[in-house]
N, C-alpha and C positions, 0 to 999 in steps of 0.2 A: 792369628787368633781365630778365625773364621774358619781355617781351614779343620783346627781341632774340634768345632762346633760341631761339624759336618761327618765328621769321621766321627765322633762320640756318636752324635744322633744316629748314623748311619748303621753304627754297631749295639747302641743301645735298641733300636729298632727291630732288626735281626733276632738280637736275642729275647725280645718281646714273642717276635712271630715264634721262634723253636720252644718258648716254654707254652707257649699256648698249644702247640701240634703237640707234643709228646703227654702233655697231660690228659691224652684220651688214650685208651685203649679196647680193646675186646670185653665185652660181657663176660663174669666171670661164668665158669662151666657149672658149677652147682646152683645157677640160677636159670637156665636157662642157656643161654649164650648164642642162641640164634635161632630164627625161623623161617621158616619154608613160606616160599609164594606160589602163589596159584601156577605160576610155569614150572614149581618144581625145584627150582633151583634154591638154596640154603643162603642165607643172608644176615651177616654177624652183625648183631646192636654193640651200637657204641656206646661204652663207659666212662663215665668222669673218673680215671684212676687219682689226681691229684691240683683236687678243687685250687689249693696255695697258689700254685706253680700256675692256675689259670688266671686267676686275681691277679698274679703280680706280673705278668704279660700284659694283661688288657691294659695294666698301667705305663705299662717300660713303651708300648708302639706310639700311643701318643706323647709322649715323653720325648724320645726319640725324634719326631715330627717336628717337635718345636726347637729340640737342639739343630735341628737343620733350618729352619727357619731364619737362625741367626748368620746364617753363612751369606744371607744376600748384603 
């Protein structure tokens, strides 16, 4: 039973982390999409493409945490 604890948290957890990474992406182009630094070099602003998908991460990794918890 422990072991399925562990294996859920561990998966639950993961897919915590990958919805939190994907719900950013590029500044859109008709806004703007990046700016220039003093070296010159162009530098893309990050965008919240899909606030949902960040809310329900930040809940799945500590979630996650505590299904592993139960494995001790």
């Amino acid at each position: 039973m422990t072991f399925l604890f562990s294996n859920l948290g561990l998966t639950v957890g993961t897919l915590g982390g990958f919805l939190v990474a994907f719900s950013f992406g590029k500044f859109p182009k008709e806004f703007g999409g990046s700016t220039t630094g003093s070296d010159g070099k162009e530098y893309h602003i990050v965008y919240m493409l899909y606030p949902k998908l960040f809310k329900i991460g930040l809940w799945l990794i500590p979630i996650g945490f505590i299904f592993q918890l139960f494995d001790r």
